[in-house]
LOMI-679071 format. One record per residue (C-alpha): residue number from 1; y, z, x. Coordinates in steps of 0.05 Angstrom, whole numbers, plus 5000, padded with zeros to 4 digits. Layout:
+-----+------+------+------+
:   n :    y :    z :    x :
+-----+------+------+------+
: NUM :    Y :    Z :    X :
...
+-----+------+------+------+
// end
This chain:
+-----+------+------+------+
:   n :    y :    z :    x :
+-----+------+------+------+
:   1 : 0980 : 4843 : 5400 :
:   2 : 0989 : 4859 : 5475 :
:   3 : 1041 : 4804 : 5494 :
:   4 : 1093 : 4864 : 5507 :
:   5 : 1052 : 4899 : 5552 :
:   6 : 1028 : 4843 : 5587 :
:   7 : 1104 : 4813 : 5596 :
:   8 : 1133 : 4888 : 5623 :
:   9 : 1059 : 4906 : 5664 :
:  10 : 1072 : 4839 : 5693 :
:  11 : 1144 : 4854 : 5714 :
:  12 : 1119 : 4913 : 5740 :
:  13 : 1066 : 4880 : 5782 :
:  14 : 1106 : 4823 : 5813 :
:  15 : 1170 : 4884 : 5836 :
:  16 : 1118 : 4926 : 5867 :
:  17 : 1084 : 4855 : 5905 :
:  18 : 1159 : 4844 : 5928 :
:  19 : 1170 : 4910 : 5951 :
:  20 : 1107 : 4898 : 5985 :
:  21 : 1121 : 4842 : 6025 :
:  22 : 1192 : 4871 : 6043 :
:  23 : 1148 : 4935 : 6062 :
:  24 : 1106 : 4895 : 6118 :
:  25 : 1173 : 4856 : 6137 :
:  26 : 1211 : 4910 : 6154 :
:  27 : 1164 : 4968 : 6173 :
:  28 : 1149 : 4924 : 6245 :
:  29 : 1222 : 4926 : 6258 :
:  30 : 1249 : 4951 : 6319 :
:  31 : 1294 : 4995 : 6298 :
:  32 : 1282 : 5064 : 6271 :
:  33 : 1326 : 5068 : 6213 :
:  34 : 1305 : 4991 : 6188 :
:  35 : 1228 : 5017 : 6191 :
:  36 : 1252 : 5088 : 6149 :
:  37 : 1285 : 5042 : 6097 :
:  38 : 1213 : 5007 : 6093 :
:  39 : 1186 : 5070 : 6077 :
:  40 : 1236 : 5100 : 6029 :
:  41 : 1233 : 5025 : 5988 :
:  42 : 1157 : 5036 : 5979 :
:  43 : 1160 : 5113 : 5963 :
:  44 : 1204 : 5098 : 5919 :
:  45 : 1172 : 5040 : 5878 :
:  46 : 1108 : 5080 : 5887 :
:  47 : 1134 : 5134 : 5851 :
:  48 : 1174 : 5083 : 5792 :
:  49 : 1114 : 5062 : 5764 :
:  50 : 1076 : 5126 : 5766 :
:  51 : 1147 : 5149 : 5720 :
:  52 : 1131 : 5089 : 5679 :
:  53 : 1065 : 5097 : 5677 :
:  54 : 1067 : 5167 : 5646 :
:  55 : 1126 : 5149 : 5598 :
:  56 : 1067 : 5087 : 5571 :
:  57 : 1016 : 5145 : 5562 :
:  58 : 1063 : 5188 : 5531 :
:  59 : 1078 : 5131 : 5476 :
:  60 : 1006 : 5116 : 5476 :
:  61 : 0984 : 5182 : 5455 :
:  62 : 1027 : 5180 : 5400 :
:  63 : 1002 : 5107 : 5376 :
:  64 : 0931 : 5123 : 5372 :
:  65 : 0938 : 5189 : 5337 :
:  66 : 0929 : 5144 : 5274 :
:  67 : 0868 : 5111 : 5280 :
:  68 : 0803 : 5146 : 5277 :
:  69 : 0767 : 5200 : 5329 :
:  70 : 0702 : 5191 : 5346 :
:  71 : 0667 : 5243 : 5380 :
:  72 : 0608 : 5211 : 5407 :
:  73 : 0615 : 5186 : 5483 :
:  74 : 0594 : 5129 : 5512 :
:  75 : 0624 : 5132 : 5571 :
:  76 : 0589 : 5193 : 5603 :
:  77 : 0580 : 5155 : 5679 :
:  78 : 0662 : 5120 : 5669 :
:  79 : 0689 : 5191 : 5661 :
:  80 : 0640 : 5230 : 5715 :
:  81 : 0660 : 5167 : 5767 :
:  82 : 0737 : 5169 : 5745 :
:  83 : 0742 : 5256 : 5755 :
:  84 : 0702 : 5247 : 5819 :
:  85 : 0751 : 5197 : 5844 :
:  86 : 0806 : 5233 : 5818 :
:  87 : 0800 : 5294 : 5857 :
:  88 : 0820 : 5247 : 5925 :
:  89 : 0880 : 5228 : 5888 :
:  90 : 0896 : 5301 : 5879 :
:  91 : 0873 : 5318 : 5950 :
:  92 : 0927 : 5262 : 5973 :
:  93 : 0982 : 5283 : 5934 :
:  94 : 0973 : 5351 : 5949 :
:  95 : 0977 : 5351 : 6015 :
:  96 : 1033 : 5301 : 6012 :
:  97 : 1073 : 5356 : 5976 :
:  98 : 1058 : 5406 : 6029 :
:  99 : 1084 : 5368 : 6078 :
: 100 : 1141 : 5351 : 6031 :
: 101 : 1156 : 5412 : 6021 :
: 102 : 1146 : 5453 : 6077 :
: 103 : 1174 : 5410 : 6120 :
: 104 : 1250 : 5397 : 6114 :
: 105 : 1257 : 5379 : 6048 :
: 106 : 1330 : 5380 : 6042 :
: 107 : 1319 : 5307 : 6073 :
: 108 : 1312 : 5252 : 6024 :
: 109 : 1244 : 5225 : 6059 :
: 110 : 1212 : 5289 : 6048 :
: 111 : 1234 : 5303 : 5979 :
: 112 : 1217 : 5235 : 5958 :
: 113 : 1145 : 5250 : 5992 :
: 114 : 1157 : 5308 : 5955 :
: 115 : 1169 : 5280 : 5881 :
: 116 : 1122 : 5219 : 5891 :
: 117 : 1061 : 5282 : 5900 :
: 118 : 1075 : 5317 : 5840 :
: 119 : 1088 : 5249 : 5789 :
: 120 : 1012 : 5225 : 5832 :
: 121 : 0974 : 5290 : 5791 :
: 122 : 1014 : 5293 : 5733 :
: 123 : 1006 : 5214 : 5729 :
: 124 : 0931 : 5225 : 5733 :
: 125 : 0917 : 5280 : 5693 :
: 126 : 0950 : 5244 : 5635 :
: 127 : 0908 : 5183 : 5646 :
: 128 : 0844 : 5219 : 5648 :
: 129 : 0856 : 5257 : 5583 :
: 130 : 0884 : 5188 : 5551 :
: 131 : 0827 : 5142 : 5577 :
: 132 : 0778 : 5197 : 5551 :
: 133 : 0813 : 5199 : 5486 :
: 134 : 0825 : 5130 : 5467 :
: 135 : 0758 : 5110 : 5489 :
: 136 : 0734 : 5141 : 5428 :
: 137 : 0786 : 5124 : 5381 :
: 138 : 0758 : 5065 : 5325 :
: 139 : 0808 : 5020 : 5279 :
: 140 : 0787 : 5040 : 5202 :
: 141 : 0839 : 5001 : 5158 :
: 142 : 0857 : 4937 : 5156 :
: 143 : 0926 : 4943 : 5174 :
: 144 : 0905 : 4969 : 5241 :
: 145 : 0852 : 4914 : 5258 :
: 146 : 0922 : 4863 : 5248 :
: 147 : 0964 : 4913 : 5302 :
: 148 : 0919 : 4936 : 5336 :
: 149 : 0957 : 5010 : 5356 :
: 150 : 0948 : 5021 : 5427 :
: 151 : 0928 : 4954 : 5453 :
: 152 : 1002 : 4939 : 5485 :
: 153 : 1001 : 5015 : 5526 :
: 154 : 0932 : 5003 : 5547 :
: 155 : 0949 : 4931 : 5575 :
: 156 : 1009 : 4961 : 5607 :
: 157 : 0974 : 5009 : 5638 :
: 158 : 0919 : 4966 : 5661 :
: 159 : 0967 : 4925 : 5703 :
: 160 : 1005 : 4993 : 5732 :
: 161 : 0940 : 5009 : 5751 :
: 162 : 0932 : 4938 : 5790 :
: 163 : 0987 : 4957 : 5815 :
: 164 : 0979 : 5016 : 5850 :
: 165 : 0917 : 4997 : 5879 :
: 166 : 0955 : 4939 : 5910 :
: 167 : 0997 : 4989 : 5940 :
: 168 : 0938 : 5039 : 5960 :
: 169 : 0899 : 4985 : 5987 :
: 170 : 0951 : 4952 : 6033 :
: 171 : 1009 : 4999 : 6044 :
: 172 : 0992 : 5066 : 6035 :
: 173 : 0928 : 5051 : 6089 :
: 174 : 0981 : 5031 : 6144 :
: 175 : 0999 : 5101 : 6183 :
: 176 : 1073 : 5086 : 6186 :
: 177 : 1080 : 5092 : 6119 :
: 178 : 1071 : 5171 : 6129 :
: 179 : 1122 : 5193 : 6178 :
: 180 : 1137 : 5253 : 6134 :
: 181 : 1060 : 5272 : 6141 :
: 182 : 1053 : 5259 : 6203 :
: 183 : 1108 : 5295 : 6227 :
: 184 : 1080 : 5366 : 6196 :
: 185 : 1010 : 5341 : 6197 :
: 186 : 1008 : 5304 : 6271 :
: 187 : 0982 : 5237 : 6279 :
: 188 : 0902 : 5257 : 6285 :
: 189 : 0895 : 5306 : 6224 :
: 190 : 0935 : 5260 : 6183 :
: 191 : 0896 : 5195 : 6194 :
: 192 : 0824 : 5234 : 6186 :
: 193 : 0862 : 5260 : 6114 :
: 194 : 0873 : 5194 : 6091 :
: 195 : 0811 : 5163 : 6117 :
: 196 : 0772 : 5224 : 6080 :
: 197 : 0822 : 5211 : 6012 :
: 198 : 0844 : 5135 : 6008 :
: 199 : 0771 : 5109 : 5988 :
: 200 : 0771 : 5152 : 5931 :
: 201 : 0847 : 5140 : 5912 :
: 202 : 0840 : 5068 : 5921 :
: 203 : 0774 : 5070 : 5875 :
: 204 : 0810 : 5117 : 5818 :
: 205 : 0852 : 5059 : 5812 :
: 206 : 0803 : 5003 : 5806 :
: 207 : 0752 : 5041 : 5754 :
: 208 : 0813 : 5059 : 5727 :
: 209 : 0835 : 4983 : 5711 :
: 210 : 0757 : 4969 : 5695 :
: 211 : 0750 : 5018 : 5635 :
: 212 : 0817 : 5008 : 5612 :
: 213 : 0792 : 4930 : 5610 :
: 214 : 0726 : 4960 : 5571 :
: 215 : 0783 : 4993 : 5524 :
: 216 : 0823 : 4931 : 5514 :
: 217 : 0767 : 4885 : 5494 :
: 218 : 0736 : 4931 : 5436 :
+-----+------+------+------+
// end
């Protein structure tokens, strides 16, 4: 079954809407250090369900080693579109980290920038390899067609996935939400960067929640 997954991917979905709406609340707030809480609350729960997200695949890599590999693929044009996307995640993150990092990072704004950077590739290189691999796993007993290993991760991580396009869609897109960047970056470079990378981060997510939907149903 997948009620467990579906209960906690839920949970995780509805604290990262919140944190959403208190994001847009408080971000247009006058004062400076209301507007940097904004931030730090959606860094922060940006980078709590990426940690959740890679503890799921973790524990879902361990599931499906039972059940049967398949090598054939057929999911050639999934797994071409899902690296292709991937690669503006990475390009985000990266330079996220360098201005994390190079910047004062001593602070707790840029080492949460920082943090949120490295957990964004790790999270994503773990997702590729597990999407790839339990795409072609195949139930061959009996027992397994009543549990179903797997099916609980991949609905978890189907909703993480939801959510973080939620986030990349309507948070990450607003420029305040980058004073770290922008501060090392400046304003100009920083919105042609995310102009150039949020398309492809915000469409990693969706394929991502597509062909883990494909995965779920067979």
């Amino acid at each position: 079954g997948a009620s467990k997954g579906l209960f906690f991917g839920l949970l995780v979905l509805v604290s990262a809407l919140i944190c959403l709406i208190l994001f847009f609340v408080l971000i247009d707030h006058g004062e400076l250090h209301v507007s940097q809480l904004a931030v730090f609350l959606a860094d922060i729960s940006h980078a709590s369900i990426m940690i959740l997200s890679v503890l799921a695949i973790l524990l879902g890599f361990c599931r499906i080693r039972q059940m049967k590999f398949h090598g054939e693929d057929d999911s050639v044009l999934t797994d071409i579109l899902l690296k292709v996307a991937a690669c503006g995640v990475f390009a985000y993150a990266t330079f996220s980290i360098i201005a994390g990092c190079l910047g004062d990072y001593r602070k707790p704004p840029n080492l949460v920038v920082m943090v949120t950077g490295i957990i964004s590739i790790v999270q994503v290189i773990l997702q590729l390899l597990f999407i790839q691999d339990v795409a072609r796993r195949r139930i061959h007993s009996a027992d397994q067609d009543r549990s179903k290993p797997g099916r609980q991760i991949v609905t978890f991580l189907l909703i993480c996935n939801l959510a973080i396009w939620v986030i990349y869609t309507f948070e990450v897109q607003k420029v305040e939400e980058s004073p770290v960047q922008i501060e090392f970056f400046g304003y100009q470079p920083w919105v042609i960067i995310q102009k150039l990378a949020l398309p492809l981060c915000i469409f990693f997510r969706f394929h991502s929640t597509v062909a883990l939907a494909e995965i779920w149903k067979n």
